[in-house]
C-alpha positions as CSV (number, residue, x, y, z in Angstrom):
1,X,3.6,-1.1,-0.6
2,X,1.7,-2.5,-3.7
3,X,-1.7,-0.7,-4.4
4,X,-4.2,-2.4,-7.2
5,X,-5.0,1.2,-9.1
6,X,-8.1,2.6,-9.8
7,X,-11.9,2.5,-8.6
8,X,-13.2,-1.2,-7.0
9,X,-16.6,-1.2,-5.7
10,X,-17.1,-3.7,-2.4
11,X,-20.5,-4.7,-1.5
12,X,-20.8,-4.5,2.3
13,X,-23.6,-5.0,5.1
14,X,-24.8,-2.0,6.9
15,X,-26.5,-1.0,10.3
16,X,-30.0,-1.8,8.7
17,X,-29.2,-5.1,7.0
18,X,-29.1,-3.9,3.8
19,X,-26.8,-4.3,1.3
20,X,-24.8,-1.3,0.2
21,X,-21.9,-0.3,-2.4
22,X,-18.7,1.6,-1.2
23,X,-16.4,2.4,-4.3
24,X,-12.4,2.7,-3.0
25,X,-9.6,3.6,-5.0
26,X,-6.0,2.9,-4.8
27,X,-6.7,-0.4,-2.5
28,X,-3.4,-1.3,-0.9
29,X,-2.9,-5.2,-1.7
30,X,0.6,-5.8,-0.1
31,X,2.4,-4.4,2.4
32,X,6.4,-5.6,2.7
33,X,9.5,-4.0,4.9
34,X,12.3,-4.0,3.1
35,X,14.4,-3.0,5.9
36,X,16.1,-0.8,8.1
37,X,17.5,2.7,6.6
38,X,20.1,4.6,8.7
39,X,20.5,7.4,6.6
40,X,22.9,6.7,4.4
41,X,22.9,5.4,0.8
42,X,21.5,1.8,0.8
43,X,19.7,-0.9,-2.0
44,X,17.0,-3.2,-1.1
45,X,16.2,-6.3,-2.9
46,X,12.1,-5.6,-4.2
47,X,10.5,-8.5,-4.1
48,X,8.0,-9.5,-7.6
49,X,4.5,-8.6,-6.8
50,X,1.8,-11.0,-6.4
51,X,-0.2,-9.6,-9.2
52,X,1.0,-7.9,-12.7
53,X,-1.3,-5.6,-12.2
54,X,-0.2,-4.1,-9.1
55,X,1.8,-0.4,-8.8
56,X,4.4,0.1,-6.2
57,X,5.3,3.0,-3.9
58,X,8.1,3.0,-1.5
59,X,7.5,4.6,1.9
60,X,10.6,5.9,4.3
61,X,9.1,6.2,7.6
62,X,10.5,7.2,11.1
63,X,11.1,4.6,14.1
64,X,7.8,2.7,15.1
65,X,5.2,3.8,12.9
66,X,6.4,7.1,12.8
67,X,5.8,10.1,10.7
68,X,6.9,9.3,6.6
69,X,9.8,10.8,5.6
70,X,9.7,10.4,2.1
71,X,7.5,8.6,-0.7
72,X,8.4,7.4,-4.2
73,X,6.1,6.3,-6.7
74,X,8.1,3.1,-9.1
């Protein structure tokens, strides 16, 4: 996963038709499987981001969706 770091505000419509200002942080830019782990030692080729400016964190998660089983900040 690549994240763009810190604050970004996002103008947005409400209910009312007004304009309004939501601030988000950490914005999630890319999101790439790198494959299949079966529990055992294994290297995966990390594609270059699309921006220099983005961070990347790599996310072990269970079978469909499933809980995460571990997270590493690169």
């Amino acid at each position: 996963m690549r994240y763009e770091p810190g604050a970004h505000s996002v103008r947005v419509k409400g209910d009312d038709r007004k304009m309004r200002t939501v601030t988000e942080t950490n914005v999630v830019r890319e999101l790439t499987r790198l494959g299949l782990w079966r529990g055992t030692a294994k290297r995966y080729a990390l594609p270059p981001p699309a921006a220099e400016d983005l961070k990347s964190v790599v996310i072990v998660q269970g079978r469909d969706g499933g809980r995460i089983l571990a997270a590493a900040r690169l």
